[in-house]
C-alpha positions, 0 to 999 in steps of 0.5 A: 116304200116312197122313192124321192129323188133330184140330181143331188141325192135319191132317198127312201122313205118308209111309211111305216113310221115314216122313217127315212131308210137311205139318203144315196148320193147321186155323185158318190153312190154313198148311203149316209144313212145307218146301214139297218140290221133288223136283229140289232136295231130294225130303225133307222130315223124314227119320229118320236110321238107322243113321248121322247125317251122312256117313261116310269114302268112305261106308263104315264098318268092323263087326267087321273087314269093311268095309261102304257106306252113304250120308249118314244112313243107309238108313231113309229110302230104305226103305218101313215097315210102317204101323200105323194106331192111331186118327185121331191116332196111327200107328206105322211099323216097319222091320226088316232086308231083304236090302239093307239087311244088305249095308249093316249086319249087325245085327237090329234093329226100328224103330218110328217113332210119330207121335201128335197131341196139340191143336196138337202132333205127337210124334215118338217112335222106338224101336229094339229089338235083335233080334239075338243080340249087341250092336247100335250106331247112330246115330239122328237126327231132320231134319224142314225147316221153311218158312221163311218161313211165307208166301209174302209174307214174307222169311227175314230176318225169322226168328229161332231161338230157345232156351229158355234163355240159352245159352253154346254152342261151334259144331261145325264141319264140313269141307265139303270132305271132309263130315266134322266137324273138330275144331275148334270156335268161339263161337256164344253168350256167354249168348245165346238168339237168332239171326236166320236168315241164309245167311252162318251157314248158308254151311259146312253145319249148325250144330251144338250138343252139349250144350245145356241148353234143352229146346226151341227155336222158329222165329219171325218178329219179325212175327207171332206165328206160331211152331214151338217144336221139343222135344226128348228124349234128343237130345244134338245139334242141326243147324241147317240150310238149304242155299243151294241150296234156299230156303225152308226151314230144318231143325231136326235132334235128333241121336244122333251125328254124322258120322266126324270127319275123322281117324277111322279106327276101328270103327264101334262106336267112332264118338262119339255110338255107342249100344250096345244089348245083346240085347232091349233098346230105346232111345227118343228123342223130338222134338215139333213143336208149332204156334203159328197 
């Protein structure tokens, strides 16, 4: 485990995955963080590389040749390098093994940077083409919040809620099939806010493409405690909590989504695709910023 830590907050980070674990208020002693219960959901913030969502029978077609990866990819069942750079600030970096090329025939380096910055932890990743052709991935943040914040409270009293008034198309997903339907429907009409409850969250994530806020925040209409969740680069936004795992609710910037039911192409052709040419680097950013 990788300990980071400032005045504000102390967070744990695990290099497996390079996931974030906790995020504790110095002030408050509070982990904003999901709670982990290896035996409902042994996660809580994966990076999602080389795919975000599910694919087709878990398989994807790369220049003809067909290729199996489970949901969200392989990032986090894999162990990255750590750089360790100061008492707020270290970088995970994963490059291709063995196993990993079974699953995705590109060369790539993956740098997961987490810097603490007062009350705020930033999350930056940054994928760099190593190979000798055109590199394309998906690439998607999942980090789950407790909610509630503590344990005398109820997710009831939650709320989600936007920068700004937004008029927003839900995304729908095909649970039957993990795949995104084509069908869309009204969330908000000038809206900003919506209170947590299981019914919305019954058919998988929400998702939103092409919001104009920049931030949203998980707050409680009874303290002023809150998680304002920022996000650069990212054209989605999953909104998650399972019913079978209580306690939590995931705020996901995503690069892409899940194979459409009816998709049948390349991978290259997936929506949401990026395309990266030779040494070149994408960079997207998300920043969890903690209000005690």
């Amino acid at each position: 485990m990788v300990i980071l830590k400032n005045s504000e907050l102390e967070v744990e980070l695990n290099a497996k995955g390079a996931e974030i674990i906790k995020i504790i208020g110095q002030h408050d002693q509070i982990n904003y963080m999901w709670r982990r219960d290896p035996s409902l959901w042994a996660s809580s913030a994966p990076i999602l590389f080389p795919i975000v969502g599910a694919l087709h029978n878990d398989e994807c077609r790369i220049d003809g040749q067909t290729y199996h990866m489970t949901q969200h990819g392989f990032s986090r069942h894999n162990e990255y390098m750590t750089h360790q750079l100061s008492d707020t600030c270290v970088e995970f970096e994963l490059t291709p093994n063995e196993d990993i090329l079974k699953q995705y025939p590109y060369l790539f380096n993956l740098k997961v940077i987490y810097t603490l910055k007062g009350n705020t932890l930033e999350c930056q990743c940054v994928v760099k083409n190593t190979d000798q052709k055109t590199i394309y991935f998906q690439i998607g943040g999942h980090p789950a919040f407790a909610c509630p914040f503590m344990e005398n409270e109820s997710s009831n009293d939650y709320y989600v809620e936007f920068e700004k008034e937004e008029t927003l198309d839900q995304k729908v997903i095909d649970v039957a099939h993990r795949a995104m339907s084509r069908t869309t429907k009204p969330f908000f009409d000038h809206e900003k806010r919506f209170f947590v409850r299981q019914a919305l969250l019954d058919n998988d994530a929400i998702v939103f493409k092409d919001f104009q806020s920049s931030y949203v925040a998980l707050k409680s209409i009874n303290h002023q405690k809150a998680i304002y969740f920022h996000m650069k680069n990212y054209p989605h936004l999953g909104i998650w909590a399972s019913k079978h795992v209580g306690g939590l609710l995931a705020l996901e910037p995503w690069n892409g989504h899940g194979d459409y039911i009816d998709f049948d192409g390349e991978f290259k052709d997936k929506e949401g695709i990026i395309s990266l040419e030779l040494q070149q680097e994408f960079s997207c950013q998300f920043a969890i910023e903690i209000r005690q």
